[in-house]
Residue, then its C-alpha position, 0 to 999 in steps of 0.5 A: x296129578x296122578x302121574x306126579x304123586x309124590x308117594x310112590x306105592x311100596x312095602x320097603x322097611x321105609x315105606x312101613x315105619x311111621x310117618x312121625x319117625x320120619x318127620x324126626x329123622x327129617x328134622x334130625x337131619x336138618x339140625x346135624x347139617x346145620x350144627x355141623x358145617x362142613x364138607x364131609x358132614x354135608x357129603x356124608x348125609x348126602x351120601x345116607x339120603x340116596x342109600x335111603x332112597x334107593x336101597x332101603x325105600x327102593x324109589x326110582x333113581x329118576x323119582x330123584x333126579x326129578x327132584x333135582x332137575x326141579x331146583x338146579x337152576x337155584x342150586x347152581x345160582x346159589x353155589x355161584x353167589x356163594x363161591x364169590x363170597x365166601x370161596x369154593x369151599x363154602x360153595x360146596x357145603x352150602x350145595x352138599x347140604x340143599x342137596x341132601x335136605x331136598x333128596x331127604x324131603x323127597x323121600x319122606x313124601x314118596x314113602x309116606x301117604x299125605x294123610x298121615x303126613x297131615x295126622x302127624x302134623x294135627x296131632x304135633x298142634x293138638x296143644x295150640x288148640x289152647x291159644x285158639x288155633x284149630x290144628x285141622x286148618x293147619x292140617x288143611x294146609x299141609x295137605x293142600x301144599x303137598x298137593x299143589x308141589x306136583x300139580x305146579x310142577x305138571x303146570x311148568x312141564x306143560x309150559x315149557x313144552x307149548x313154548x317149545x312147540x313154538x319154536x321157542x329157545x330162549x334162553x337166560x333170565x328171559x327164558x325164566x321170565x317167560x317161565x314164571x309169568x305164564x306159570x304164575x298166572x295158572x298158579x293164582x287161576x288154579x288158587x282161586x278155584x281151589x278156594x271157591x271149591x272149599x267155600x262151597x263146601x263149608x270147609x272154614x265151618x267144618x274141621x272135618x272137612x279137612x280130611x276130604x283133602x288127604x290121601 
């Protein structure tokens, strides 16, 4: 899993500012792209994100074109469907803008640890420790989904690549299928384990735990 960490060591300004910070511009964002539907509101924060990334955070431009290559299929799937209801222009910014949330997404993880992540998060839960609800479980399950992003994705690159040393070249909504199934299976096999390991070790007793998980 370490060949597909999602946080990339640096000493950028980006990778230096807080955790929290960047959650807010993360969620600033989403509220501007949202609030503000249009093309070159769209294109500009596309614009800011990849300047981000690879100028202030200095990331790897390929760090990002796999994040991009990981959801093309759906991007071009969603922009077709869109085009025909909506029109070409809609098609456009509903792209622009999954483009520029996914690449902002992608450079909050590369440069921020999923310890602090995960703190950020248990500390934004703190109040709901009033109704009953046990921030560090929430905080475990931040952390084991950041955790699972790159192992699912070494899980579809390995199928991919037995399916082709077979010869296989299928292609359309077969090829997924014989994408999803296998992934699928690994998927629920790699769960199981995981929630075995955590019941062996009591981490539905023991909040603390939960930091076992963070890194």
């Amino acid at each position: 899993m370490t060949a597909l960490a999602l946080y990339v060591r640096g000493t950028s300004p980006v990778h230096r500012s807080p955790a929290g910070l960047k959650l807010l511009a993360l969620a600033g964002l989403s509220v501007l792209l949202f609030a503000v539907p249009t093309v070159p509101v769209a294109a500009g924060a596309l614009a800011a994100v990849l300047a981000v990334g690879v100028v202030a955070a200095r990331l790897p431009v390929a760090l990002l074109a796999r994040q991009v290559r990981a959801v093309w299929v759906w991007l071009v799937a969603l922009a077709v469907v869109t085009a025909i209801v909506g029109g070409v222009a809609s098609a456009a910014l509903v792209t622009l803008r999954l483009l520029a949330l996914v690449l902002a997404a992608a450079v909050v993880t590369a440069t921020s640890r999923v310890s602090e992540l995960v703190a950020v998060v248990e500390r934004l839960c703190a109040p709901l420790r009033l109704v009953g609800v046990r921030p560090a479980r929430i905080g475990l399950l931040i952390a084991l989904t950041l955790r699972f992003i790159p192992l699912v994705a070494e899980r579809a690159d390995r199928v991919r690549e037995a399916q082709a040393a077979r010869g296989g070249t299928v292609r359309g909504v077969r090829a997924l299928v014989t994408l999803v199934v296998p992934l699928l299976v690994q998927v629920l096999q790699l769960a199981h384990t995981t929630a075995e390991a955590l019941d062996a070790r009591g981490a539905d007793d023991d909040e603390a735990r939960s930091g076992r998980m963070r890194g």
